[in-house]
C-alpha positions in Angstrom: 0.0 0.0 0.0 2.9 2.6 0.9 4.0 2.7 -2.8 0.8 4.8 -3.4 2.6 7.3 -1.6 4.8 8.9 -3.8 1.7 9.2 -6.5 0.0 11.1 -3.2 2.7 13.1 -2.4 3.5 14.2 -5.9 0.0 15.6 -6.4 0.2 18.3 -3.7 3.9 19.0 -4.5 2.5 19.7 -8.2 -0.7 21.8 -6.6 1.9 23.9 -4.2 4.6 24.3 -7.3 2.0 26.0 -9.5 0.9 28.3 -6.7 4.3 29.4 -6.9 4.3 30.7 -10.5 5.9 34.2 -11.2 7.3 33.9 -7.2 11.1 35.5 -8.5 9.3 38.8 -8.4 9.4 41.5 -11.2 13.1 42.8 -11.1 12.4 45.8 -12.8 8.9 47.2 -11.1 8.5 50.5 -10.1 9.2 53.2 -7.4 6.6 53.1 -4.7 5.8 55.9 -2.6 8.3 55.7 0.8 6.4 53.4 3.7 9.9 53.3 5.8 10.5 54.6 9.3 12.5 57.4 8.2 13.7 59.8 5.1 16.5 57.3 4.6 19.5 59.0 2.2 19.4 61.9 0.4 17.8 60.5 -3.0 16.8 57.2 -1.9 13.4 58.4 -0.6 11.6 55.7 -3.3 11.6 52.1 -2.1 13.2 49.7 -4.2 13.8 46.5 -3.2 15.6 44.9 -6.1 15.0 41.3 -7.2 13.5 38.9 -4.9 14.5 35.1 -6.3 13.0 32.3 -4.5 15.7 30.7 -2.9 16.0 27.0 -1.9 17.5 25.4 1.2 21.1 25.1 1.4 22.9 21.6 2.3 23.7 23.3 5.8 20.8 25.1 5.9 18.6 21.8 5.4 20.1 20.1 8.1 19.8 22.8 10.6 16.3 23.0 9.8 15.6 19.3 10.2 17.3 19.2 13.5 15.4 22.6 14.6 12.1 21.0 13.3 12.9 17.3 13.9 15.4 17.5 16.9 16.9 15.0 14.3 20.7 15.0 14.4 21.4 13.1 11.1 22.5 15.8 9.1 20.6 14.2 6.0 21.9 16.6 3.4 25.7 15.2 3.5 24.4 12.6 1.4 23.1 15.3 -1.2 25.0 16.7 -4.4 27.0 19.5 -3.1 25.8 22.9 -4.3 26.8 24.9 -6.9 29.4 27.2 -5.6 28.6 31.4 -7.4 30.7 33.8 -6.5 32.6 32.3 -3.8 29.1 31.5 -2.1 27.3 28.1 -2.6 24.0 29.9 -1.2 23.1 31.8 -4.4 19.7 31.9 -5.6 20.4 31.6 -9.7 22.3 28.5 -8.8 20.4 26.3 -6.6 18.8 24.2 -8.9 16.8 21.0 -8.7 18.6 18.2 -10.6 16.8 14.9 -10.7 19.4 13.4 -8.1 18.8 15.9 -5.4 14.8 15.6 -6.0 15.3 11.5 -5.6 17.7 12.5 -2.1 14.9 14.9 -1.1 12.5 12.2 -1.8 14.4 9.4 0.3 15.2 11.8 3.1 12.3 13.0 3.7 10.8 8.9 4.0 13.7 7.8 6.2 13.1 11.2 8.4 9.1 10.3 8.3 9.3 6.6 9.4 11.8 7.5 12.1 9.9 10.3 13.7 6.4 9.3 13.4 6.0 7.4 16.2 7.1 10.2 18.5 5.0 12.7 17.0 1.9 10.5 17.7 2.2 11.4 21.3 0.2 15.1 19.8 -2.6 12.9 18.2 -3.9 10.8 21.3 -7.1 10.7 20.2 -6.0 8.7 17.4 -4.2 6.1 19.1 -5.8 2.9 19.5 -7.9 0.3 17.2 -10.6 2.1 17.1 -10.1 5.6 17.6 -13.1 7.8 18.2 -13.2 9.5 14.2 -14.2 12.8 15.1 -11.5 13.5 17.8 -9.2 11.7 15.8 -9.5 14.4 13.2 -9.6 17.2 15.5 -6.2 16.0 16.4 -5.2 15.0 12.6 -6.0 18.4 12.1 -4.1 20.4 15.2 -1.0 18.4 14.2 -1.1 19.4 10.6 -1.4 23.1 11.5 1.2 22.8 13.9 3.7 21.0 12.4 3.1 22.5 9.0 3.5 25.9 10.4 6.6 25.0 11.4 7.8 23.1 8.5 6.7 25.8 6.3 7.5 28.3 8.3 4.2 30.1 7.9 0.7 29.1 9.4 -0.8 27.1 6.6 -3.6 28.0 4.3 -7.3 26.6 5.0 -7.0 24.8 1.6 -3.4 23.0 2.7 -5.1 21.8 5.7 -7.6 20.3 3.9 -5.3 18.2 1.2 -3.3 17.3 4.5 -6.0 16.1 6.3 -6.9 14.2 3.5 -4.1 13.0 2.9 -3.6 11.9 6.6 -6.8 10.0 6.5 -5.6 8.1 3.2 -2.5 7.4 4.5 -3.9 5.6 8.2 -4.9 2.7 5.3 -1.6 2.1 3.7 -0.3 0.4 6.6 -0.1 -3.5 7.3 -3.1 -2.9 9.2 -6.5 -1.7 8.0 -5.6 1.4 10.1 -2.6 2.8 11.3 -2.5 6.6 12.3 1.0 6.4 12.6 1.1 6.0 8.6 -0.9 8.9 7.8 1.4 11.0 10.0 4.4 9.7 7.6 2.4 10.5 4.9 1.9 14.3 5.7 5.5 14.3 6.9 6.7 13.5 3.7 4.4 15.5 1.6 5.3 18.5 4.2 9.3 17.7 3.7 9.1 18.0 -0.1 6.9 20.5 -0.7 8.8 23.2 -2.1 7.1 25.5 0.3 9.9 23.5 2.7 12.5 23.4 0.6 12.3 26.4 -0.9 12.0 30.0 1.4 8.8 31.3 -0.4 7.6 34.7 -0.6 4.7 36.9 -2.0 4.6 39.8 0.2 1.5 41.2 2.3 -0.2 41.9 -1.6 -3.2 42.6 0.5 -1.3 46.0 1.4 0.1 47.2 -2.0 -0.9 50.5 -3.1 -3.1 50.8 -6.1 -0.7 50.7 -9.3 2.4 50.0 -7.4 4.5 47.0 -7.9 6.4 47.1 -4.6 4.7 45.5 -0.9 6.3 44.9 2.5 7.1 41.5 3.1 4.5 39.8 5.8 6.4 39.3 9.3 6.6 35.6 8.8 8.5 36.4 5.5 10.5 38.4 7.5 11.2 35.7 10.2 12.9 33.2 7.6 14.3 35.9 6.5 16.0 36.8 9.5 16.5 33.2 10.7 18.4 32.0 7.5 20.4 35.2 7.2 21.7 35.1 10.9 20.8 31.6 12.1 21.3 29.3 8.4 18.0 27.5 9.8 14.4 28.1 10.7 13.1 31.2 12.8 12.6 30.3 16.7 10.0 30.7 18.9 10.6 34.1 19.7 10.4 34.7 15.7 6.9 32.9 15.4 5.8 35.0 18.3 6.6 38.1 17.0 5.2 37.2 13.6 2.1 35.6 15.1 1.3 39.4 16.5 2.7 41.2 13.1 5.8 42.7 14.7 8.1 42.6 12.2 7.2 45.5 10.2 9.3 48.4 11.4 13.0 48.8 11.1 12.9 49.0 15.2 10.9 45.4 15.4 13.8 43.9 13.3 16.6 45.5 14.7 15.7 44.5 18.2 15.1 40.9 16.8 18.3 41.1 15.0 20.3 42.0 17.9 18.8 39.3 20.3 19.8 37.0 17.4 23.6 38.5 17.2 24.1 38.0 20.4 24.0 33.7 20.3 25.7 30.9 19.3 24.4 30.3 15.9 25.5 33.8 15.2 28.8 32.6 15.6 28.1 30.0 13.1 26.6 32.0 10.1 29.8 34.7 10.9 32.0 31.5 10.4 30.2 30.0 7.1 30.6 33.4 5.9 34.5 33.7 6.4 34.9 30.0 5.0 33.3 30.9 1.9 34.1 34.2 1.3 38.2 33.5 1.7 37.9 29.8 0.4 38.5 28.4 4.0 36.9 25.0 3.3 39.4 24.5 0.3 42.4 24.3 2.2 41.1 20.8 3.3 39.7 19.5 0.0 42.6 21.8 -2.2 45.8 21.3 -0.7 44.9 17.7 0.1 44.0 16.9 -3.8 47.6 18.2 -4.9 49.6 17.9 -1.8 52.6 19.8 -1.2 56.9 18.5 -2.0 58.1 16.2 1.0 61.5 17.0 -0.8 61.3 20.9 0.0 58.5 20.6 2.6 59.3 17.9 5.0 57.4 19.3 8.2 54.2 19.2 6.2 51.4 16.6 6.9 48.1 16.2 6.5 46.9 16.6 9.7 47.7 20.4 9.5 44.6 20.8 7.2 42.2 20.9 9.7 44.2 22.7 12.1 45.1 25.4 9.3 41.2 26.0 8.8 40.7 25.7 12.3 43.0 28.8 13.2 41.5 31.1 11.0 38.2 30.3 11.8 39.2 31.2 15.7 40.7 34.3 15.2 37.6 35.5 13.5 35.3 34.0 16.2 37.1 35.3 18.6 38.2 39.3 16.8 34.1 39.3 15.8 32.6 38.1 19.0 34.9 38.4 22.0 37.2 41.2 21.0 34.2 43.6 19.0 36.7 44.0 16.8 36.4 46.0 13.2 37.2 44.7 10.0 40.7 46.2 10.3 41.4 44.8 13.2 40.7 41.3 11.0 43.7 42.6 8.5 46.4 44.1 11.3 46.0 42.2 14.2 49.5 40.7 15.6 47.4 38.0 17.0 46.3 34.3 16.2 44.6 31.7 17.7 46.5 28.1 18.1 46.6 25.1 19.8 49.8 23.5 20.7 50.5 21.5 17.3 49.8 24.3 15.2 52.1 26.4 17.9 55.0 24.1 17.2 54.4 24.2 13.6 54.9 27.8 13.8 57.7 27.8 16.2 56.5 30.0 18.4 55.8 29.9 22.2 52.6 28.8 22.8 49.8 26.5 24.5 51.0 23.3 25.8 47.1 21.6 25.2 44.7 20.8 22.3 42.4 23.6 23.0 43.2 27.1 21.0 44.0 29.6 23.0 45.1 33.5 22.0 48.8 33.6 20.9 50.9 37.2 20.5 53.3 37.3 17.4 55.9 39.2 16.2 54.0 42.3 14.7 57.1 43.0 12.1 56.3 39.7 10.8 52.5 38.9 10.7 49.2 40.4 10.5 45.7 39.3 10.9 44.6 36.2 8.9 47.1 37.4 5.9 49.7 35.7 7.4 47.6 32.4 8.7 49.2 29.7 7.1 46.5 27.8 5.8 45.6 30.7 3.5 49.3 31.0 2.1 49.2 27.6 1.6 46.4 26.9 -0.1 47.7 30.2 -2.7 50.5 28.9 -3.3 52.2 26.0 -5.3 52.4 21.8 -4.3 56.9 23.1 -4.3 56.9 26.9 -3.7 55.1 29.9 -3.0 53.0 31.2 -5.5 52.5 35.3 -5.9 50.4 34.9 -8.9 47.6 32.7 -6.7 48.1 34.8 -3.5 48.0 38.6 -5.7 45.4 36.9 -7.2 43.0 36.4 -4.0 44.2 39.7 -2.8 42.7 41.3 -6.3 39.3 39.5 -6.7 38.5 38.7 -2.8 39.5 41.6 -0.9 39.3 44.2 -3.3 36.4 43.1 -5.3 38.3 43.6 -8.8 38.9 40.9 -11.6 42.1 40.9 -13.7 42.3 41.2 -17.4 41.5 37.5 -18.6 44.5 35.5 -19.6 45.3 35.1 -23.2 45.1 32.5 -25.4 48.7 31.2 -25.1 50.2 30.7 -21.7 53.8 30.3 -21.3 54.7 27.5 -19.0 55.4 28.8 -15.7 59.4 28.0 -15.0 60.6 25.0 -12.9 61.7 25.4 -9.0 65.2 26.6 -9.8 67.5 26.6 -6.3 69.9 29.1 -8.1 67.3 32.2 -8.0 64.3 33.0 -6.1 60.6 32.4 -6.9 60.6 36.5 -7.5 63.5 36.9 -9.8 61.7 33.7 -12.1 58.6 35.6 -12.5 59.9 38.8 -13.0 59.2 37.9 -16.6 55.5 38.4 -16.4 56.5 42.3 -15.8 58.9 42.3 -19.0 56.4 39.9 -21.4 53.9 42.0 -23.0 51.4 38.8 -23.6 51.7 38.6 -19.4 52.1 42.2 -18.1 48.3 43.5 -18.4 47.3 41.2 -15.8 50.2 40.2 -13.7 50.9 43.7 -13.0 47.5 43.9 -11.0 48.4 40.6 -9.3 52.5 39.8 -9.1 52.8 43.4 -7.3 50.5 42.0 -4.8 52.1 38.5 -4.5 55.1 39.5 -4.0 54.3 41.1 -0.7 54.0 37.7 0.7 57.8 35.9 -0.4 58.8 35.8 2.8 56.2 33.2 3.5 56.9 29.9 2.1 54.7 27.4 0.3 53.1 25.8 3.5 52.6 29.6 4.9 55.8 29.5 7.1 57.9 32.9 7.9 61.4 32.4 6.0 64.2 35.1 6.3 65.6 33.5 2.9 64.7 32.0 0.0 67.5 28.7 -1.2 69.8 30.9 1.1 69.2 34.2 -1.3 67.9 37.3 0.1 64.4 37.9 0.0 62.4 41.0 -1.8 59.3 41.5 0.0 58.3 44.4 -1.7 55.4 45.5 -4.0 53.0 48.3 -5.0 49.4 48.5 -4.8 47.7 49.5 -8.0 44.3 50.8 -9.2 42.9 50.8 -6.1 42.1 54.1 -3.8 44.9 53.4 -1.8 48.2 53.2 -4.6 51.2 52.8 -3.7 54.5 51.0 -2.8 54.8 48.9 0.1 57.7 46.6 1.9 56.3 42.8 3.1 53.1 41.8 3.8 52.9 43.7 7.5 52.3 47.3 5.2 50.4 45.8 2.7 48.2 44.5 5.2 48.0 47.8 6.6 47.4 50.1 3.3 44.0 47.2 2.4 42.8 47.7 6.0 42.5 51.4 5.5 41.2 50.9 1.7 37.2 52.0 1.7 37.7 49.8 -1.7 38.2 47.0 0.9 35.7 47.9 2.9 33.0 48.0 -0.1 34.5 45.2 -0.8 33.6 43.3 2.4 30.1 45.1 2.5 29.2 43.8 -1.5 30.3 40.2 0.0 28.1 40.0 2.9 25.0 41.6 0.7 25.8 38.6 -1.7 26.0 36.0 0.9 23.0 37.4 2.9 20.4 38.1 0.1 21.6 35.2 -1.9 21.9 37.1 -5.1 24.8 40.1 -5.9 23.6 43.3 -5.8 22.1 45.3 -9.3 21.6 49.0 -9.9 18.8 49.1 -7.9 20.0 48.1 -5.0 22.7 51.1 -4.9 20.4 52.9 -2.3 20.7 49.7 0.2 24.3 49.3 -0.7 24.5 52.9 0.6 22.3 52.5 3.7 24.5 49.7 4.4 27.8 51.2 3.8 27.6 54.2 5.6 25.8 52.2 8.5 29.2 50.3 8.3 30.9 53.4 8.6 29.1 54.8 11.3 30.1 52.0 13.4 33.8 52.3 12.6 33.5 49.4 10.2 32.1 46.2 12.9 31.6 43.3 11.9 28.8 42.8 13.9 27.1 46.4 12.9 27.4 45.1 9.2 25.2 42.2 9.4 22.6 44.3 11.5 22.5 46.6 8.6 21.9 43.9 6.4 18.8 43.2 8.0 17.1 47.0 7.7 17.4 47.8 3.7 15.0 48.1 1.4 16.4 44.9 -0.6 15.7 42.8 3.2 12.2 44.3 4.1 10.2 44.6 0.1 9.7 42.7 -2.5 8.1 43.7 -5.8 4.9 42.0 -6.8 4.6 38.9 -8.1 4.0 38.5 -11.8 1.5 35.9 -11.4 -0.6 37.7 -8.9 -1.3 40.5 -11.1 -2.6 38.8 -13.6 -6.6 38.8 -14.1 
């Protein structure tokens, strides 16, 4: 009898798919007459929200939401394809497709998660436990359960119609069992119809349409809307109690309701985690693992080097940011210059430096001639760099597109091959020839410049005085940026990109794209300026940034649905 269900359960996902025709908004629409809680910036007084695509559940933020919904620990999504990775981010809208793999894991996940949890959740349908269960009470609590639980799972109360194909569904389902009646089945049922419904996979959103002003195209999102919103931005799961309560009385409307919200939320432990998936992504952090493991690095010139430091490499950078961010309050240039690190004791020996004698990382001082902030955390030299040598075409490379938001020239056609490790001359003096080849110069002069900052760091990210015994030239020259100029190792350089407001855009742009799911367009310049100077206003904290995130026009408005305005 159960292999009715996916015949069942692909009938409501169809019904709920078509109800969300035209749901990526119009990105063009119009301005709306100003419904904010104050004047804003000076020619910004319009709303415009930008585009609003639907966006569907991330790997991590699937199994958070299971475990929040389910208490289930399983992490279920490991087993799915990974997703596509846009922009440094794997969280973007445009790429988060359905391929028929993931909508076969989805299916399977959500029938393992069904038949595992079912039996607990009977416990909120008492009425229907038994033989022979009393058929009006049973259905009272068929139907409590299904608004409860799908509120939940849906993040939204559900709509009278959804409770009625769920109840229906329910009922069906307490005969597919080995029994002629087994209430326990028809709660798997709705489970598994609720868990693939794209209203669960996907965070959908029409806006209150009920409040849009005749002829406009722009509407407020509802406070539920606002809820996910807020939940998946600073939590990478579902909203909390506290966020159903405040969107069960509509108080998530003004820029003071979400602040306050906000902050509570800032000031937890899952915070902490959505700060670190940012960081990971946003400076390739999780590649040092998967990268530098798939290539390896020289035992010949690298002999300390093993594989354990992979983790330990991620781990460090990942610390100093939890701890700069969260316990410090530091600002974003704090992130560039700080002569600090976090290590435990085999990442302190790997360093050579004085430090904890335990497992645990703890707060280590270093030399501030030689290092500053995560520039100068191995596992980021590393992973730019070559499998025998340092690389300054990688690392000038991430310092170009990552922290200064600009891409190089693309590469030409032909690529001379890059010259072997030569012991007779340093890694600088071989690639002085990109400066002096005219098929190399227009891009390696916005990325060797950069690179070369960092050649007194070897190719597993240690500090080296000398290079095969030759002496070492650290120095380089910024370029096109709004803070030119020369510069001696990578302590200055570090120094000139903390106080770049190119930088600073930079890192702004970055967390819109991560937060929103989508990079910004022309018209969100207005909520890339609220956001800016907000991020300027607090002397550039981390911290402040993501509030600001949370009080644009691109986070509180949508524009109308297509669909919906149609006759």
């Amino acid at each position: 009898m159960r292999e009715l269900l996916p015949a069942l359960i692909g009938l409501l996902a169809v019904a709920a798919t078509s109800s969300l025709a035209g749901c990526q908004g119009n990105p063009s629409g119009q301005d709306a007459d100003s419904a904010g809680d104050d004047e804003g910036l000076p020619g910004c007084e319009a709303i415009e929200p930008g585009p609003s695509p639907i966006r569907r559940l991330t790997r991590v933020e699937y199994n958070n939401t299971i475990y929040q919904l389910l208490g289930d620990s399983s992490q279920p999504a490991n087993a799915f394809p990974p997703d596509e990775v846009a922009g440094s981010f794997d969280n973007q809208a445009a790429a988060l497709v359905v391929s028929p793999l993931l909508a076969e894991n989805y299916e399977s996940a959500a029938e393992q998660l069904a038949i595992t949890h079912a039996p607990g959740l009977m416990d909120q349908l008492p009425a229907c436990a038994g033989g022979a269960p009393d058929p009006a009470s049973c259905s009272a609590d068929a139907e409590a359960f299904i608004r409860s639980f799908g509120k939940r799972a849906y993040r939204r109360p559900l709509t009278e119609d959804e409770v009625s194909a769920h109840i229906d569904l329910f009922i069906t389902g307490t005969g597919l069992g080995e029994s002629s009646y087994d209430p326990a089945v028809g709660v798997e049922t709705v489970m598994q119809a609720m868990l693939q419904s794209p209203h669960f996979l996907y965070r959908v959103e029409f806006g209150a349409q009920d409040v849009a002003p005749s002829g406009e195209d722009i509407v407020p999102l509802t406070s539920y809307e606002l809820a996910s919103r807020l939940s998946y931005l600073l939590w990478n799961t579902m909203p909390d109690a506290a966020l159903f309560e405040a969107a069960d009385a509509d108080e998530l409307q003004t820029k003071a309701q979400i602040e306050a919200q906000a902050r509570r939320m800032m000031d937890t432990p899952r915070a902490r985690e959505a700060v670190k998936n940012f960081h990971r992504q946003w400076l390739g952090l999780g590649r040092i693992e998967t990268h530098i493991a798939a290539n390896g690095k020289s035992p010949e010139i690298y002999p300390d080097y093993g594989p354990y430091l992979l983790s330990l490499w991620r781990r460090e950078t990942e610390a100093f940011i939890d701890d700069a961010v969260f316990e410090q309050d530091a600002n974003v240039e704090v992130l560039f210059t700080a002569n600090y690190t976090m290590m435990n004791k085999q990442l302190a020996f790997f360093y050579g430096v004085t430090g904890p004698t335990t497992d645990e990382f703890e707060r280590v001082e270093l030399d501030p001639s030689k290092y500053a902030g995560f520039l100068t955390h191995a596992g980021l030299l590393a992973l730019y760099a070559m499998p025998d040598r340092s690389s300054p075409i990688h690392r000038g490379k991430f310092v170009r597109e990552v922290l200064l938001c600009q891409s190089p020239p693309p590469p030409p056609d032909v690529i001379p091959k890059p010259p072997s490790v030569d012991d007779t001359q340093t890694t600088r003096d071989q690639f002085i020839e990109h400066a002096e080849n005219p098929l190399c110069a227009g891009c390696h002069r916005l990325m060797d410049p950069l690179g070369f900052g960092f050649e007194h760091f070897d190719g597993i990210g240690r500090y080296r005085e000398t290079e095969w015994g030759l002496a070492i030239d650290a120095s380089g020259e910024l370029l096109e940026t709004d803070n030119d100029g020369p510069y001696n190792g990578v302590v200055e350089l570090a120094n000139k990109l903390a106080t770049s407001e190119q930088v600073k855009s930079c890192v702004a742009s970055q967390w819109f794209q991560f937060g929103y799911g989508r990079a910004p367009t022309s018209e969100d310049a207005c909520s890339m300026q609220e956001i800016e100077a907000d991020f300027a206003d607090s002397d550039y904290d981390i911290k402040e940034l993501v509030i600001a995130l949370t009080l644009t026009d691109a986070f509180r408005y949508r524009h109308v649905n297509a669909a919906q305005e149609a006759p």
